[in-house]
N, C-alpha and C positions, 0 to 999 in steps of 0.2 A: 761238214760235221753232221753225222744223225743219231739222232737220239731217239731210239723204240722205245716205243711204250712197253707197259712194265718191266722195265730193264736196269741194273743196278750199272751207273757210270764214276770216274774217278773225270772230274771235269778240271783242267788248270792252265791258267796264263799267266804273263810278266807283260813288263811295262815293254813297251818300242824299246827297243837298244837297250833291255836290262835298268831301264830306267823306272824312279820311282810311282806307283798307280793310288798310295795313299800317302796323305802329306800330314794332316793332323789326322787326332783323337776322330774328331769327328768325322774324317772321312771313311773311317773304318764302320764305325756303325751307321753312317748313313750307306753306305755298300751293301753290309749284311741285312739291315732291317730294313730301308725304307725301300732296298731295290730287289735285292735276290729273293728272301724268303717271305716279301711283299706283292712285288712286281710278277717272280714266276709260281706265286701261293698255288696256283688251283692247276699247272704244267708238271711239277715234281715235289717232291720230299725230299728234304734238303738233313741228311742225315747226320754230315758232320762238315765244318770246315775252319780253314785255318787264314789268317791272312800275315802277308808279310809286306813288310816296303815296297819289294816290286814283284809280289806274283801272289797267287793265291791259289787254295784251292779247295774244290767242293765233292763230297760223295753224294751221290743225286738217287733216288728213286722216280723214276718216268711214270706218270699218272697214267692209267688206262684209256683206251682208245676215245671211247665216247665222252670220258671225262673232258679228255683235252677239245674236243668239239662243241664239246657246250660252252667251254669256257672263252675257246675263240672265235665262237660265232658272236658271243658278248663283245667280248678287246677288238677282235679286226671289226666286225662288220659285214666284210666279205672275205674271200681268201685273197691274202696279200698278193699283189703281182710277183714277189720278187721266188713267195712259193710257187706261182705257177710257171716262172719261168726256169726252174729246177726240177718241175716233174714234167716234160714232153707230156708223157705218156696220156694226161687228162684229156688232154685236147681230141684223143681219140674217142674217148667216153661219149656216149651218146645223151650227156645230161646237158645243160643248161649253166654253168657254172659263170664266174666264183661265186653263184649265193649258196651257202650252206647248207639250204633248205633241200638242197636236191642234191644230197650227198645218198638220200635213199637210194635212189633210182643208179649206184656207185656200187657194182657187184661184187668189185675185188675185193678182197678182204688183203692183198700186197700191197694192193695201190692203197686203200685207207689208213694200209698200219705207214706207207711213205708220207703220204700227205700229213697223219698226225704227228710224224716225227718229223716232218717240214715244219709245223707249225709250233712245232717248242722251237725248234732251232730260231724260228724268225723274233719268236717273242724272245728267247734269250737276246739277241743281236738287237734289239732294241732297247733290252734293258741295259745292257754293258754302253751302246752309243749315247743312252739319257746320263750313264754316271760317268761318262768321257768328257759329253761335253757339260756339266757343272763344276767337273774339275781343273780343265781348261777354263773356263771362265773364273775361276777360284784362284787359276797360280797365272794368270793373264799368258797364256800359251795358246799354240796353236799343234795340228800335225796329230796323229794319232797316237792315242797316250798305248794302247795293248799292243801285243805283239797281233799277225793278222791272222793268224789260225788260231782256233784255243783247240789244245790237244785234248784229248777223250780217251779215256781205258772203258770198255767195258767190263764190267768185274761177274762174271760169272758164276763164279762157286762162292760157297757161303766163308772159306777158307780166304778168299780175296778180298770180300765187305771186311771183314776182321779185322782185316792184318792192311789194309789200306785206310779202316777209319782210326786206329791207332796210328798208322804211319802220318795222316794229316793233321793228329793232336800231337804229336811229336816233334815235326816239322819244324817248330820255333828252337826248340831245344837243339836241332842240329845247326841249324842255323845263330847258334848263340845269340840266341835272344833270352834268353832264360834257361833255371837248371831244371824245372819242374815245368810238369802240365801246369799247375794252376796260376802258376806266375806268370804265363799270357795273356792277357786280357782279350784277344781276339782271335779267339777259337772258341768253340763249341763245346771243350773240354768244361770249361766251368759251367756251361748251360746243363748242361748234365748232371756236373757235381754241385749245384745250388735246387736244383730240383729232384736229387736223390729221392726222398722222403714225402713227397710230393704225389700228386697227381701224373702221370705222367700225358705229352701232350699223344699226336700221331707221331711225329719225326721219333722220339724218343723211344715210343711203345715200340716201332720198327725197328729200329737199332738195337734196345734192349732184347727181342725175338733171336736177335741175329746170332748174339751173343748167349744166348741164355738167361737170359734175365739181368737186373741193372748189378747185383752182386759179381755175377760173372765178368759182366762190361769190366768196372773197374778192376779187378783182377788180372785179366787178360793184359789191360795199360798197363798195370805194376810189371806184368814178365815181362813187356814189352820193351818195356822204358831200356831196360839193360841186354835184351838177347834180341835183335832187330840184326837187322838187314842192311848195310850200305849199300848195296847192288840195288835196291827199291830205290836210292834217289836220284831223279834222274840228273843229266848231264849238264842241262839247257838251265837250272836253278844258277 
């Protein structure tokens, strides 16, 4: 799985065998706030997401190249082995590596946009195995709670942010879990609509851009809600 920098992504997985990934209330915001939009804060912009029983899913904005290097030479330290054992190609590099420090003397401008797309992937994969295993240790389980790939869309066109961060606040509703956006409680949907009137944060200024402004946002959701796409869900839900 790679994730470029400045790159808009549709990010989603389910439980091992379609089985459950959040058990209570509080697994759900402990996932969203103390791991994802915590854990990978200074990796991406976490534009919209929805969680369900056993799958979830995230529309990601991938932080800029030097962004994500500052911020892992902080969290790792050094460059994780498991990144360098996914890019060959360094060991050709005539630098001194994995210290950070000597990423200067690193001419490619392919190979640094791979390695910082290496290094959100690792940090993702760490965040997901820290809330595997509290959850495991929460329902006395063992085995791996996620499925082992998490699929990735890259969303291209501005037409695809759209109509994919609508498709992720709607999600519940196909899923009968509710008739409305705001009768979710785990989604993004309401972070949105409590903060209308507000301030707006990054994640939201971004989204609101995408859309034309936060009036437009919810509009868009209104035609959505009843004129959408079955074809957009996938198979694997």
């Amino acid at each position: 799985m790679i994730l470029e920098p400045g790159k808009y992504y549709h990010l989603f997985s389910r439980g091992n065998n379609r089985g459950k990934i959040f058990f209570k209330k509080e697994n759900y915001d402990y996932f969203i706030h103390s791991k994802i939009l915590h854990y990978m804060l200074d990796y991406m912009d976490v534009l919209a997401w929805s969680l369900l029983p056993n799958h979830y899913h995230l529309t990601v904005l991938i932080k800029p190249m030097e962004d994500i290097f500052i911020a892992a030479e902080r969290d790792f330290g050094k460059i994780p082995y498991q990144v360098l054992v996914n890019l060959p190609e360094l060991a050709l590099q005539d630098i001194n590596l994995p210290n950070f420090k000597n990423l200067a003397n690193l001419n490619s401008t392919e190979l640094k946009t791979k390695l910082a797309a290496r290094l959100v992937t690792e940090r993702l994969r760490r965040c997901l195995l820290g809330y595997a295993k509290a959850i495991n240790k929460q329902e006395n389980r063992t085995g791996s709670l996620f499925q082992k790939i998490m699929r990735r869309d890259h969303l291209p066109e501005i037409d695809d942010l759209r109509r994919n961060i609508a498709y992720i606040h709607r999600n519940p509703i196909h899923h009968r879990m509710c008739h409305e956006y705001s009768q979710w409680g785990h989604s993004s949907y309401n972070h949105y609509l409590k903060n209308r009137n507000n301030k707006p944060t990054d994640a939201p200024i971004i989204a609101y851009d995408i859309f034309g402004g936060s009036d437009a946002f919810f509009k868009y959701h209104d035609k959505y809600l009843y004129h959408w796409k079955e074809k957009y869900i996938e198979d694997w839900e």
